[in-house]
mmCIF file as gemmi writes it, N, C-alpha and C atoms, coordinates in Angstrom:
data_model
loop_
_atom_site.group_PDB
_atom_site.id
_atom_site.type_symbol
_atom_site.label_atom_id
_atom_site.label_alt_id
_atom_site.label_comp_id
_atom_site.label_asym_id
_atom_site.label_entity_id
_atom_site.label_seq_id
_atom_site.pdbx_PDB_ins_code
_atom_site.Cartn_x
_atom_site.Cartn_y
_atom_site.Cartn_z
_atom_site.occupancy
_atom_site.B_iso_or_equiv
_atom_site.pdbx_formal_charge
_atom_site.auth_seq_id
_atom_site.auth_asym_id
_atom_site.pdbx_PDB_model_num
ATOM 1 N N . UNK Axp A 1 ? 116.546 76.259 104.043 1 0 ? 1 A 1
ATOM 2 C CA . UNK Axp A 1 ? 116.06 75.46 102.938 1 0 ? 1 A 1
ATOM 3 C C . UNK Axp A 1 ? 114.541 75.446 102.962 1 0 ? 1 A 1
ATOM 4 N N . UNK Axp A 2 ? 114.056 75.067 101.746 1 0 ? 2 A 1
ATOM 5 C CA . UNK Axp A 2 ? 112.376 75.309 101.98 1 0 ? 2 A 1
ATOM 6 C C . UNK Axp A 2 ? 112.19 73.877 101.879 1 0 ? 2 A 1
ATOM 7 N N . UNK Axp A 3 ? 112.611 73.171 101.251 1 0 ? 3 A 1
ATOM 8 C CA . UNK Axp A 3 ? 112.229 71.932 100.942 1 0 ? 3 A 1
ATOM 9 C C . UNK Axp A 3 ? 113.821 70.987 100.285 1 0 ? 3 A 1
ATOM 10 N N . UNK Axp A 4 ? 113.968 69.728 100.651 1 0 ? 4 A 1
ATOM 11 C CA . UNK Axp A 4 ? 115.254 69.028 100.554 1 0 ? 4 A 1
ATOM 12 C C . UNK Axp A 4 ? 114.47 67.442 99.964 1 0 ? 4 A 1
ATOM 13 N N . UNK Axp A 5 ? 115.25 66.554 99.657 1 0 ? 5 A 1
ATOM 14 C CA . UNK Axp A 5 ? 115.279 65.627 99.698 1 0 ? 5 A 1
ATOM 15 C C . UNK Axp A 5 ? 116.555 64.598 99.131 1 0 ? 5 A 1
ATOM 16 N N . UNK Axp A 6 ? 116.165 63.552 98.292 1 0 ? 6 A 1
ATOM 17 C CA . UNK Axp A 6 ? 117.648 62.347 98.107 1 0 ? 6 A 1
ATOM 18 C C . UNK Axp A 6 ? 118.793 62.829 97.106 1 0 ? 6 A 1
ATOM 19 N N . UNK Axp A 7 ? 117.79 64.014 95.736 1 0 ? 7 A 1
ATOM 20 C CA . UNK Axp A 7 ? 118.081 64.78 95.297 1 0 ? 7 A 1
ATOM 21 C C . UNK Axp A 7 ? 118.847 65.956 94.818 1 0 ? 7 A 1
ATOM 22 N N . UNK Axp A 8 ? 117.996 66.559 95.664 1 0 ? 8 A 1
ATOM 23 C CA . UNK Axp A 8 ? 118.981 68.06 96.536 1 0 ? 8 A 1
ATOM 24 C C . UNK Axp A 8 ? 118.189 68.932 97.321 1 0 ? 8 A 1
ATOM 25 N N . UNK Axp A 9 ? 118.314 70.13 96.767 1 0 ? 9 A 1
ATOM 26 C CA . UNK Axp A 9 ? 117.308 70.927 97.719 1 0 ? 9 A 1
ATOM 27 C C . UNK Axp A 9 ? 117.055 72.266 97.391 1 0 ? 9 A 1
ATOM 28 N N . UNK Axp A 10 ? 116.174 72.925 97.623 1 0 ? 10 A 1
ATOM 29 C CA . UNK Axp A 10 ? 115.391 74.139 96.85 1 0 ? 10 A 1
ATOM 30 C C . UNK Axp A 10 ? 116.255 75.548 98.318 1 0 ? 10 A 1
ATOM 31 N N . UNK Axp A 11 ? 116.212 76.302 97.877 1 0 ? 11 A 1
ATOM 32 C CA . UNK Axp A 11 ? 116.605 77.777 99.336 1 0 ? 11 A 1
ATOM 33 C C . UNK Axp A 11 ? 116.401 78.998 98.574 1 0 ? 11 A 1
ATOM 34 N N . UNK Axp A 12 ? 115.535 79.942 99.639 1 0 ? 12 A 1
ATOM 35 C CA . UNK Axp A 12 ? 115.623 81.158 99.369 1 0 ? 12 A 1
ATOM 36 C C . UNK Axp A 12 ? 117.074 81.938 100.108 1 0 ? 12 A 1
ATOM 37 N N . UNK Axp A 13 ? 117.515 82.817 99.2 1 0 ? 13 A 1
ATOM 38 C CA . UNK Axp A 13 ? 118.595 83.298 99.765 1 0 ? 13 A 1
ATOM 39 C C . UNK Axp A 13 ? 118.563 84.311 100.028 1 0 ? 13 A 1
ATOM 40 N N . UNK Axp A 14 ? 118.968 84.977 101.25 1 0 ? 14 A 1
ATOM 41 C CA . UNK Axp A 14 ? 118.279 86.522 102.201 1 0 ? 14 A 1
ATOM 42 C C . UNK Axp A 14 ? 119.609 87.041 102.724 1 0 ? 14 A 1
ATOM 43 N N . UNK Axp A 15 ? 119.349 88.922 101.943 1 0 ? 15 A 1
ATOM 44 C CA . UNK Axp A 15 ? 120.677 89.484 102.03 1 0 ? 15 A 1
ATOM 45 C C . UNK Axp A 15 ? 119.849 91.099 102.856 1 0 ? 15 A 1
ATOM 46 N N . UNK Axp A 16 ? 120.662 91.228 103.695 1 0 ? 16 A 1
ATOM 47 C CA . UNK Axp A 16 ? 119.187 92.317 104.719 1 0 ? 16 A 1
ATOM 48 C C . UNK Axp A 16 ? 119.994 93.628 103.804 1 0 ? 16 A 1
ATOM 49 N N . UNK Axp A 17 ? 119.088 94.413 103.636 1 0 ? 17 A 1
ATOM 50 C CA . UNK Axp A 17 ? 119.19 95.698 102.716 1 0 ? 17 A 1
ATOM 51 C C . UNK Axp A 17 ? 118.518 96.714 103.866 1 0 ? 17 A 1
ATOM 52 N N . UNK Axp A 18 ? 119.274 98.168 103.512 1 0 ? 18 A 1
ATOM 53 C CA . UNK Axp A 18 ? 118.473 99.513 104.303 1 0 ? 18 A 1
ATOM 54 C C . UNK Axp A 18 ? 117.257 99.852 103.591 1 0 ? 18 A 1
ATOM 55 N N . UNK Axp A 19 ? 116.382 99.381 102.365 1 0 ? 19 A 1
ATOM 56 C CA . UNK Axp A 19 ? 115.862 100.3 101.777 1 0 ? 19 A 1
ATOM 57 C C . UNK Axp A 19 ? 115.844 99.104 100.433 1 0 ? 19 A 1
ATOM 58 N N . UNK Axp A 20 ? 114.275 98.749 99.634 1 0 ? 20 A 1
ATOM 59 C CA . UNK Axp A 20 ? 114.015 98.432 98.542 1 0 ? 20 A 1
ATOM 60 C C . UNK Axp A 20 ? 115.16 99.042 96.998 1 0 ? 20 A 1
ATOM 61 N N . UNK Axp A 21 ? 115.491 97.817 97.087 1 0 ? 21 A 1
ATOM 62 C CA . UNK Axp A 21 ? 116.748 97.707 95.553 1 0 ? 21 A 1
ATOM 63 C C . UNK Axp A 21 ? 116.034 98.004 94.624 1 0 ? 21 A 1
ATOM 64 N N . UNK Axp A 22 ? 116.501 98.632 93.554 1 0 ? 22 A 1
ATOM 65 C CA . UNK Axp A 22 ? 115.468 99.093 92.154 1 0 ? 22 A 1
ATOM 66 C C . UNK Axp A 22 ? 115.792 98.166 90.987 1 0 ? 22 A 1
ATOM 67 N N . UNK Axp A 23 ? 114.889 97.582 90.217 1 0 ? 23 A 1
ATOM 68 C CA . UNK Axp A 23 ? 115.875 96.697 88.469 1 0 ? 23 A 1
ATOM 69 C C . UNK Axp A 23 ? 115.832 95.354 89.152 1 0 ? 23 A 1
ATOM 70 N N . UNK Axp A 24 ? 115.16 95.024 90.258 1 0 ? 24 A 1
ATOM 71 C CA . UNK Axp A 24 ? 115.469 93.667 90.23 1 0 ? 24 A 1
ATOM 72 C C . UNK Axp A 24 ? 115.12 92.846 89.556 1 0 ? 24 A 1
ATOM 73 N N . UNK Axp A 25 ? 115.836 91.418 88.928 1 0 ? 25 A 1
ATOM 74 C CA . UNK Axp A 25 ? 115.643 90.757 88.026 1 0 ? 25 A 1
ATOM 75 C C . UNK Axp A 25 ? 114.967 89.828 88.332 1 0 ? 25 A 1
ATOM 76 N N . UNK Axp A 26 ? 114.02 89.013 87.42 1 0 ? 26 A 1
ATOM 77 C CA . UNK Axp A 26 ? 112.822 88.508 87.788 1 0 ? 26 A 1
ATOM 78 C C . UNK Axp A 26 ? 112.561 87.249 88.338 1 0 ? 26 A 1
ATOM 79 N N . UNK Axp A 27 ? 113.792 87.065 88.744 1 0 ? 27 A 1
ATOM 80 C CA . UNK Axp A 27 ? 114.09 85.489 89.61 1 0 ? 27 A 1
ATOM 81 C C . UNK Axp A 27 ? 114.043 86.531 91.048 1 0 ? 27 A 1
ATOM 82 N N . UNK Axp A 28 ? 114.092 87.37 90.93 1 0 ? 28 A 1
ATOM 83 C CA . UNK Axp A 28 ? 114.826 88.138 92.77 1 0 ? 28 A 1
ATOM 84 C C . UNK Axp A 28 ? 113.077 89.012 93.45 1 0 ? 28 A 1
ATOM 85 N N . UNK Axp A 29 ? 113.15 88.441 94.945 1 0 ? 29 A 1
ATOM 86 C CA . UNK Axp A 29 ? 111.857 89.511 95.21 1 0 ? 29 A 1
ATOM 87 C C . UNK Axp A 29 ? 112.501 89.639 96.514 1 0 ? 29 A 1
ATOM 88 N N . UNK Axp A 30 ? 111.249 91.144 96.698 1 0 ? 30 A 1
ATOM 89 C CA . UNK Axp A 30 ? 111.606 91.281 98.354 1 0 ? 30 A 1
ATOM 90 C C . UNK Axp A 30 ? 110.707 90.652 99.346 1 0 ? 30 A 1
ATOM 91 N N . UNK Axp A 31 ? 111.471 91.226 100.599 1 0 ? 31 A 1
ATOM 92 C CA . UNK Axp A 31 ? 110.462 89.732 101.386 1 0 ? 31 A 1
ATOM 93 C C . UNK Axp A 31 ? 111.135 90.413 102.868 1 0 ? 31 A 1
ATOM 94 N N . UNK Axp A 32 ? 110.156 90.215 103.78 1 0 ? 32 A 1
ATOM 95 C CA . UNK Axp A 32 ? 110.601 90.516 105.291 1 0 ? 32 A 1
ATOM 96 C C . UNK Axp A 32 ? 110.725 89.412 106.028 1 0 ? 32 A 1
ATOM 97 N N . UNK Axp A 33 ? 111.936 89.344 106.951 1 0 ? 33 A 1
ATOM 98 C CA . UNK Axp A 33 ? 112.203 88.153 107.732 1 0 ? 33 A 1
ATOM 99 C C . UNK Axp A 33 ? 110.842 87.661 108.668 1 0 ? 33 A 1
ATOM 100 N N . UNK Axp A 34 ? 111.296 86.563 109.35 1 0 ? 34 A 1
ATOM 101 C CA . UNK Axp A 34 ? 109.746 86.194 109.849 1 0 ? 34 A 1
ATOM 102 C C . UNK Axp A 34 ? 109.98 87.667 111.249 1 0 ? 34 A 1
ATOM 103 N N . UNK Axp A 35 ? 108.572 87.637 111.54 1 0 ? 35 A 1
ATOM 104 C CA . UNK Axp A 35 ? 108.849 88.02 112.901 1 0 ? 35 A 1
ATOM 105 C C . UNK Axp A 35 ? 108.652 87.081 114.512 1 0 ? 35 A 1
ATOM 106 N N . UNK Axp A 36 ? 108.306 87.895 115.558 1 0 ? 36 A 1
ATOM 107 C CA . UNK Axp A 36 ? 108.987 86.928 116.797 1 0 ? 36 A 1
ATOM 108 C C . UNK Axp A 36 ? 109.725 86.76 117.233 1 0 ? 36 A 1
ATOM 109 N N . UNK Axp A 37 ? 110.015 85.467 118.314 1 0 ? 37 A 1
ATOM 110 C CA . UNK Axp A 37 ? 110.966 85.521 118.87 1 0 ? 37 A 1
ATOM 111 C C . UNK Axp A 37 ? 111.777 84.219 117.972 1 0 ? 37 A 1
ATOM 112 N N . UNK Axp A 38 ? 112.713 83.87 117.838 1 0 ? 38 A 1
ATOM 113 C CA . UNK Axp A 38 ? 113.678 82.917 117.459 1 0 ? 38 A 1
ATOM 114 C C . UNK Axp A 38 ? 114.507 82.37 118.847 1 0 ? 38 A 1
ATOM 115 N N . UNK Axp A 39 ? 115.041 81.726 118.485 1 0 ? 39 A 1
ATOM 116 C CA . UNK Axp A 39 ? 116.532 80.88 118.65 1 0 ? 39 A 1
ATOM 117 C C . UNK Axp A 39 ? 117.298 81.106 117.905 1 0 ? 39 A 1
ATOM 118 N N . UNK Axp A 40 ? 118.57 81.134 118.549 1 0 ? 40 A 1
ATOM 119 C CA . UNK Axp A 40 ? 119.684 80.737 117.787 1 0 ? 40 A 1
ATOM 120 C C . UNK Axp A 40 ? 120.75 80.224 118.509 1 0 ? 40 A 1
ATOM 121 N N . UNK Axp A 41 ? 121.725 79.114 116.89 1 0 ? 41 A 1
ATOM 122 C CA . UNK Axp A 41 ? 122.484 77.948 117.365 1 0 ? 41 A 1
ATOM 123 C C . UNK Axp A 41 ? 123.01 78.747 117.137 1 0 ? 41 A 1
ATOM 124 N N . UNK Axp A 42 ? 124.258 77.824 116.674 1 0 ? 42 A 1
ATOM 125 C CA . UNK Axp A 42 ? 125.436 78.536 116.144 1 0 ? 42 A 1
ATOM 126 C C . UNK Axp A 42 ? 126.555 76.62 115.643 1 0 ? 42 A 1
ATOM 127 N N . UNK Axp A 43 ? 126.775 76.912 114.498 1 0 ? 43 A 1
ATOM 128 C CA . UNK Axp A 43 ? 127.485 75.491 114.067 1 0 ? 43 A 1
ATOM 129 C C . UNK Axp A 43 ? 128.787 76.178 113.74 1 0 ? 43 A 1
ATOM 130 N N . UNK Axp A 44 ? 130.077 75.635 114.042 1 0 ? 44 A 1
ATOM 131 C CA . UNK Axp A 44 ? 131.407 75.328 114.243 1 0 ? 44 A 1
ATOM 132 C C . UNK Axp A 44 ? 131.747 74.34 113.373 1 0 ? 44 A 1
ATOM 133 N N . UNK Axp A 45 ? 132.392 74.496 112.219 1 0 ? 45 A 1
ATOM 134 C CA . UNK Axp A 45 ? 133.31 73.352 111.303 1 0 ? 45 A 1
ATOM 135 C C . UNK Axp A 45 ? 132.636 72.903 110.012 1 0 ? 45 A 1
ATOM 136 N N . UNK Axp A 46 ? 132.734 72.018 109.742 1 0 ? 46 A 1
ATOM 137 C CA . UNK Axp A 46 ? 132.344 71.543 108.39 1 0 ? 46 A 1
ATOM 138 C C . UNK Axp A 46 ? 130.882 71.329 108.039 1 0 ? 46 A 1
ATOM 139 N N . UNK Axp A 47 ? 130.253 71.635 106.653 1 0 ? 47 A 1
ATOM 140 C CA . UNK Axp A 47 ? 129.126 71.642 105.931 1 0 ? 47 A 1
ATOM 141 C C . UNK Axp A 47 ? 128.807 70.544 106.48 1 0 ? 47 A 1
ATOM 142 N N . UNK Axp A 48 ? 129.441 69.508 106.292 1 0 ? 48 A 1
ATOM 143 C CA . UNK Axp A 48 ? 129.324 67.697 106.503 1 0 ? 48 A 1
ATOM 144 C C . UNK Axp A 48 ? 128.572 67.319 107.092 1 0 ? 48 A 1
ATOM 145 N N . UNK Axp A 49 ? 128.676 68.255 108.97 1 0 ? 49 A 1
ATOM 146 C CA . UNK Axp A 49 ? 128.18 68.011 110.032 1 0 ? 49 A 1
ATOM 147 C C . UNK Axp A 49 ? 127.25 68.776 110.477 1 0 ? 49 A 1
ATOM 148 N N . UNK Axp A 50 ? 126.504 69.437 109.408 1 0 ? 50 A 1
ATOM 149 C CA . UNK Axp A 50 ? 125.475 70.539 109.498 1 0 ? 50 A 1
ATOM 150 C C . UNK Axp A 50 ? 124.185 69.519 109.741 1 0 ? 50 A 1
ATOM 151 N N . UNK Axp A 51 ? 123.739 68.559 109.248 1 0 ? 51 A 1
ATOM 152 C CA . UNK Axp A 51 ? 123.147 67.343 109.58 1 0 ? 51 A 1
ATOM 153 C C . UNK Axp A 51 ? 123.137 67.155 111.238 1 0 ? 51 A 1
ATOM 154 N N . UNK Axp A 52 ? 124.558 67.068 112.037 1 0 ? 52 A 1
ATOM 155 C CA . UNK Axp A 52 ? 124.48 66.977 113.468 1 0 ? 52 A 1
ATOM 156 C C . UNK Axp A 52 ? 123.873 68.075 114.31 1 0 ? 52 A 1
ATOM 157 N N . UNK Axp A 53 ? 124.17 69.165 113.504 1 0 ? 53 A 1
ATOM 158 C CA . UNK Axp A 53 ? 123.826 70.602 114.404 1 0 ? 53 A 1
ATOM 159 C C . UNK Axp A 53 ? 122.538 70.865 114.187 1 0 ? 53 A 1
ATOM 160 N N . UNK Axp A 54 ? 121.546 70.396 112.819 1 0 ? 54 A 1
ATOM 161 C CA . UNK Axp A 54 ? 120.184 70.223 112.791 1 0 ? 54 A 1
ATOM 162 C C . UNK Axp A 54 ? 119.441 69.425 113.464 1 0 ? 54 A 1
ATOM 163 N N . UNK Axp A 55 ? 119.752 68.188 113.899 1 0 ? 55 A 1
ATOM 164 C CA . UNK Axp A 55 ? 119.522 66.694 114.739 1 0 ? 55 A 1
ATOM 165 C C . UNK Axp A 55 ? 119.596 67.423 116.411 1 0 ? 55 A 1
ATOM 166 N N . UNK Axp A 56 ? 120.563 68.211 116.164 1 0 ? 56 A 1
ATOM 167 C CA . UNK Axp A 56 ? 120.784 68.552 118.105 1 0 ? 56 A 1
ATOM 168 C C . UNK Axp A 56 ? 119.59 69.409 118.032 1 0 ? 56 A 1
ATOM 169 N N . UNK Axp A 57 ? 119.517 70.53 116.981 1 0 ? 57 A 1
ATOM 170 C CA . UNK Axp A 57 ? 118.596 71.584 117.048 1 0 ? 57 A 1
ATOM 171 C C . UNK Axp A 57 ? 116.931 71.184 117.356 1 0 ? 57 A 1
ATOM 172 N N . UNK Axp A 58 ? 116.269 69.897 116.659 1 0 ? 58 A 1
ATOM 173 C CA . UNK Axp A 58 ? 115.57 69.464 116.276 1 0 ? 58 A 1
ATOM 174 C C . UNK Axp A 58 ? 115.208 68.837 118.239 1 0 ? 58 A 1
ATOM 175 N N . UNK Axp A 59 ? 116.287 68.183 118.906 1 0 ? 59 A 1
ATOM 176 C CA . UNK Axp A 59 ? 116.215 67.271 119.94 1 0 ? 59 A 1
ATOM 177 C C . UNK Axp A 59 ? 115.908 68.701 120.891 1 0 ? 59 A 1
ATOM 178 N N . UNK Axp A 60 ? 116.353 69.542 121.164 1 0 ? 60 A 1
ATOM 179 C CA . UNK Axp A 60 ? 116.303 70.589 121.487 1 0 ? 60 A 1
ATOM 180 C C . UNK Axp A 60 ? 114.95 71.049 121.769 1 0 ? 60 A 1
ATOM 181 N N . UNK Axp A 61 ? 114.55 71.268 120.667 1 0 ? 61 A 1
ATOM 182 C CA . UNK Axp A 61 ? 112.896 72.195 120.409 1 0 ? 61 A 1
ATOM 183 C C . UNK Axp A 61 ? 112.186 71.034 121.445 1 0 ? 61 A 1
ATOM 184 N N . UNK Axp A 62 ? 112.388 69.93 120.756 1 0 ? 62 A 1
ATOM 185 C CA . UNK Axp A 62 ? 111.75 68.688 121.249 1 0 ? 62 A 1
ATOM 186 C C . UNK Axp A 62 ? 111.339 68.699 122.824 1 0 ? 62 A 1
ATOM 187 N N . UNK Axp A 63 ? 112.68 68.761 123.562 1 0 ? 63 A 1
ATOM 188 C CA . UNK Axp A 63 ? 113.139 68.51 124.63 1 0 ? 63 A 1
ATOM 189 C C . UNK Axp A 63 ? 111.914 69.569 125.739 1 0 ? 63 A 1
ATOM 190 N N . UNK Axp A 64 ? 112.497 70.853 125.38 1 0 ? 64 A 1
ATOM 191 C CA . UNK Axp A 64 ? 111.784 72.068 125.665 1 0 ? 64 A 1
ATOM 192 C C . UNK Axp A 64 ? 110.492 72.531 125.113 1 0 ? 64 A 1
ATOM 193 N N . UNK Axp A 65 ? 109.979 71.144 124.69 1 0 ? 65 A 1
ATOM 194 C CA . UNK Axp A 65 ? 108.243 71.16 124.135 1 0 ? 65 A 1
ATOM 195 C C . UNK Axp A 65 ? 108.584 72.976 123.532 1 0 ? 65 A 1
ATOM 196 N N . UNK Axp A 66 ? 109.246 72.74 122.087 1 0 ? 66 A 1
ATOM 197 C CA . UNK Axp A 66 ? 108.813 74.262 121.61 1 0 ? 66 A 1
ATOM 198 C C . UNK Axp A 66 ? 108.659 73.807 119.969 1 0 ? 66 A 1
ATOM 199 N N . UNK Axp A 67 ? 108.004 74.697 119.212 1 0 ? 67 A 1
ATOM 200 C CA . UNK Axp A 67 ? 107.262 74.507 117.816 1 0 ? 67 A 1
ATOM 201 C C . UNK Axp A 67 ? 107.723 75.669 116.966 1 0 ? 67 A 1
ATOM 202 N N . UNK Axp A 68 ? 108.756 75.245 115.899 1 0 ? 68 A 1
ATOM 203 C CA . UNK Axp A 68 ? 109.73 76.091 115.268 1 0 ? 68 A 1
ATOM 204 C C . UNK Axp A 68 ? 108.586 76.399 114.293 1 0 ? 68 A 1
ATOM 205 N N . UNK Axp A 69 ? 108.513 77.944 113.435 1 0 ? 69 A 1
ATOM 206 C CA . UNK Axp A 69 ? 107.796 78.168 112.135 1 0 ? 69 A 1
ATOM 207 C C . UNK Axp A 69 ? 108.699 76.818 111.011 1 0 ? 69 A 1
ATOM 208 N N . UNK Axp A 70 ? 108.156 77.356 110.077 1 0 ? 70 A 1
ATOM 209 C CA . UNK Axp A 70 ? 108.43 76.455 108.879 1 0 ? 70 A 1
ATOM 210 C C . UNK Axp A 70 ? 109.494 76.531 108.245 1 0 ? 70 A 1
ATOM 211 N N . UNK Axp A 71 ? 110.275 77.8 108.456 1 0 ? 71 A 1
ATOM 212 C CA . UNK Axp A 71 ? 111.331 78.163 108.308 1 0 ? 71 A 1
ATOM 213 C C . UNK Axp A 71 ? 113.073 77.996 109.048 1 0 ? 71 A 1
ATOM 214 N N . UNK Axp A 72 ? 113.267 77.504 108.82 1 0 ? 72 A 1
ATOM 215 C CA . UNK Axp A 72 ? 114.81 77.889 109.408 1 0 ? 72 A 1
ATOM 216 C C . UNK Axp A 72 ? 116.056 78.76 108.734 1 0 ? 72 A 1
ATOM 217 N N . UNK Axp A 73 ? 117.151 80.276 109.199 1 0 ? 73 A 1
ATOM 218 C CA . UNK Axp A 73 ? 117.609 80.701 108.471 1 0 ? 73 A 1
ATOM 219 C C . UNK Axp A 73 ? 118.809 80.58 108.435 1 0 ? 73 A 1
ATOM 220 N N . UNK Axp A 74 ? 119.799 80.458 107.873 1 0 ? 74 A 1
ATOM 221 C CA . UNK Axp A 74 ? 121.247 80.071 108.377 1 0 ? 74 A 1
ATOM 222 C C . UNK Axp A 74 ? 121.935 81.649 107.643 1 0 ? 74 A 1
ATOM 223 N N . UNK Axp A 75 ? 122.694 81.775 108.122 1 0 ? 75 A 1
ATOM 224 C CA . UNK Axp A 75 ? 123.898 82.863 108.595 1 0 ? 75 A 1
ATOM 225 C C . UNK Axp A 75 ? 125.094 82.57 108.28 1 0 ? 75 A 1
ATOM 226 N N . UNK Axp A 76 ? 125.859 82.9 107.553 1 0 ? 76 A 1
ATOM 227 C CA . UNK Axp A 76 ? 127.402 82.138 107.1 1 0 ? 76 A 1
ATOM 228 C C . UNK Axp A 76 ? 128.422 83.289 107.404 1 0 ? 76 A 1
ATOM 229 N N . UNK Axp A 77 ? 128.707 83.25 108.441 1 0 ? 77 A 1
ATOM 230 C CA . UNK Axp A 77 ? 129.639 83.796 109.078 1 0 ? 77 A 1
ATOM 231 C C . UNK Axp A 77 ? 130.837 84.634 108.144 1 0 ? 77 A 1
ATOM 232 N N . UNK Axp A 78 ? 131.604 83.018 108.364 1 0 ? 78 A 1
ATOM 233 C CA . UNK Axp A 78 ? 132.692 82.987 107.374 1 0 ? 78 A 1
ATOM 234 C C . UNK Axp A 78 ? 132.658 82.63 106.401 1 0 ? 78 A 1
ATOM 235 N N . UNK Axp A 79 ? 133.64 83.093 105.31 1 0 ? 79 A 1
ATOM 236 C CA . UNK Axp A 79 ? 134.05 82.799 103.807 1 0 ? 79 A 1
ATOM 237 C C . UNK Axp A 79 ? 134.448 81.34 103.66 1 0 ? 79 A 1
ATOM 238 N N . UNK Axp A 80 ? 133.357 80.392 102.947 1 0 ? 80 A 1
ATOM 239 C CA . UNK Axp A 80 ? 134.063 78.999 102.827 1 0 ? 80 A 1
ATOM 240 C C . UNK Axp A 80 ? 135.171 79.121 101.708 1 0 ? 80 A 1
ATOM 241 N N . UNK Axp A 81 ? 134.906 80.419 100.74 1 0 ? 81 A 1
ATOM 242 C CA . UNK Axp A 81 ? 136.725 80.677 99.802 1 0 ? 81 A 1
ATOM 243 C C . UNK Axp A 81 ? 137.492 81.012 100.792 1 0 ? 81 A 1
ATOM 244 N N . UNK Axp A 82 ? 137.194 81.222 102.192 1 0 ? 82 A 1
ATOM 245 C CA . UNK Axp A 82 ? 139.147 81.916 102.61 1 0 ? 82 A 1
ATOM 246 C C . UNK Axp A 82 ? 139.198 81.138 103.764 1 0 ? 82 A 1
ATOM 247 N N . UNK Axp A 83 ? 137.797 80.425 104.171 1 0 ? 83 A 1
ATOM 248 C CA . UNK Axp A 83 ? 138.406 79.553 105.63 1 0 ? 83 A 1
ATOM 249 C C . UNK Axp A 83 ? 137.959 78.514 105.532 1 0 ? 83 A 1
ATOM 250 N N . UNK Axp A 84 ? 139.416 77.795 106.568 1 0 ? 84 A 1
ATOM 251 C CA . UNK Axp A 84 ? 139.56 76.217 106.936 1 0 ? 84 A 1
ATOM 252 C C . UNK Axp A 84 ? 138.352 75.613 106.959 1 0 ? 84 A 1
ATOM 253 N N . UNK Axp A 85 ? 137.789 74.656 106.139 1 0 ? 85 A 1
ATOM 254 C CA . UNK Axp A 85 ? 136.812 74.162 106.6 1 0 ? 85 A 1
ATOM 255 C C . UNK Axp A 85 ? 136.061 73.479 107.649 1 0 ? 85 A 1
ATOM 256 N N . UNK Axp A 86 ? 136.824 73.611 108.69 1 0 ? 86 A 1
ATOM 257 C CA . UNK Axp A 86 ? 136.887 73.164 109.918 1 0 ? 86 A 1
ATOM 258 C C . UNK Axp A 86 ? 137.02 74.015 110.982 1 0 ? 86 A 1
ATOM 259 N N . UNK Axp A 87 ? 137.25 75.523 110.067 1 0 ? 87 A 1
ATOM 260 C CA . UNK Axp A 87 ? 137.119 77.161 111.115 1 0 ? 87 A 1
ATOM 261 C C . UNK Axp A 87 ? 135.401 77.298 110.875 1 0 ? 87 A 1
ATOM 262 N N . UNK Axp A 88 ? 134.816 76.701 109.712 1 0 ? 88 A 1
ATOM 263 C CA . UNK Axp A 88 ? 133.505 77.963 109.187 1 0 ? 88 A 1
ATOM 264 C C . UNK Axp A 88 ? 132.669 77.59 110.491 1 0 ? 88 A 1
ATOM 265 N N . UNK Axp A 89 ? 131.8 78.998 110.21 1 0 ? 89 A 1
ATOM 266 C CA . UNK Axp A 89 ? 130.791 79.362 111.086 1 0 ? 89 A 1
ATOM 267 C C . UNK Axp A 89 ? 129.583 79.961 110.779 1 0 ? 89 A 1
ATOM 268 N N . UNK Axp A 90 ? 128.297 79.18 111.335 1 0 ? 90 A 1
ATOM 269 C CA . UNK Axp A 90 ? 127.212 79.606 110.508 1 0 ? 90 A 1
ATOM 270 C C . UNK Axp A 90 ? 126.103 79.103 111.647 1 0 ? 90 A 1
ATOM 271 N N . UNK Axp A 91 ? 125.309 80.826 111.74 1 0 ? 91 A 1
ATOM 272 C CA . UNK Axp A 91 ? 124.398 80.662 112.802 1 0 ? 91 A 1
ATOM 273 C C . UNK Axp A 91 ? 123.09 80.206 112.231 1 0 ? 91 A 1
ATOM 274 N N . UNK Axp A 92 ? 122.342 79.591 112.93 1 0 ? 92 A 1
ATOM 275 C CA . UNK Axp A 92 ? 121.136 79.111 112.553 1 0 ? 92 A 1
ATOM 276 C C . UNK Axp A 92 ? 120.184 79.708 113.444 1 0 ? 92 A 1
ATOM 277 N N . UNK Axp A 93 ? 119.261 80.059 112.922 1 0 ? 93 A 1
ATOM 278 C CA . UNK Axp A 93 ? 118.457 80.971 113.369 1 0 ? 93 A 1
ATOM 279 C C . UNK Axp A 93 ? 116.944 80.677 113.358 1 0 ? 93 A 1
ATOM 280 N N . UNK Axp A 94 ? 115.643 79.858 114.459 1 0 ? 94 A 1
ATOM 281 C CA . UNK Axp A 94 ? 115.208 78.728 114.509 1 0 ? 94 A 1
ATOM 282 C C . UNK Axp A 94 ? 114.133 79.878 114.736 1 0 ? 94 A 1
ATOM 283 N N . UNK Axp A 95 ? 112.792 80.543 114.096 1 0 ? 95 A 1
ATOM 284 C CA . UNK Axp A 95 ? 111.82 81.37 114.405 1 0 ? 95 A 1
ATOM 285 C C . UNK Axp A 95 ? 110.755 80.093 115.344 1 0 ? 95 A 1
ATOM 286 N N . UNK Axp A 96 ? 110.084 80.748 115.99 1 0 ? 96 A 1
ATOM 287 C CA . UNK Axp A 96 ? 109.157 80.252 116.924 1 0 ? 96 A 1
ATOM 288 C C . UNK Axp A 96 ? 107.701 80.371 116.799 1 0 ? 96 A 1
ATOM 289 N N . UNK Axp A 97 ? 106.915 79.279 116.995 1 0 ? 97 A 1
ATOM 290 C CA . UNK Axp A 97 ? 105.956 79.729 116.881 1 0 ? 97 A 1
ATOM 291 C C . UNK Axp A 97 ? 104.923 80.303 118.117 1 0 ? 97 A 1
C-alpha cells in the first residue's frame, strides 16, 4: 500500500515481466522493484488478520533496531476465488534500508 487511512487505501500493483510490455494503457507504468536486501514474512489465513501480521512485522524491525524503505510488497500466494479463507497465503516482503 502507499498510503491507507479510515477511508481506504491507495496500492501500486506489481506483476514481474521478462521484458517491457508494448500498448500500455495510461493508468499502467513500468517500474523496478526496490533494490537490497529485504525481509520476508509470510501471513497464513484471513485478510482480517493481515493487521496482526503487520503489528508483529512492525515489533520485529523494532526489536532488531532495523529501518524498513517506505515500501512494503505483498505476494498473494493463493487464489482468494479458489481458497479457504483461512488456507490463503501471502508473503510480505519488508525492503531495508
Amino acid at each position: 500500500y502507499t498510503s491507507t487511512d479510515d477511508t481506504g487505501f491507495t496500492y501500486l500493483a506489481e506483476i514481474p515481466v521478462e521484458q517491457d510490455p508494448k500498448n500500455l494503457t495510461r493508468d499502467m507504468s513500468i517500474a523496478k522493484s526496490p533494490e537490497g536486501k529485504a525481509l520476508k514474512f509470510v501471513h497464513r489465513g484471513s485478510y482480517d488478520n493481515m493487521d496482526n501480521t503487520y503489528e508483529a512485522i512492525t515489533n520485529h524491525l523494532d526489536d532488531k533496531k532495523l529501518e524498513a524503505k517506505d515500501t512494503f510488497i505483498e505476494e498473494y500466494i493463493t487464489d482468494p476465488l479458489k481458497t479457504a479463507e483461512d488456507k490463503l497465503v501471502i508473503n510480505v516482503y519488508v525492503p531495508l534500508k
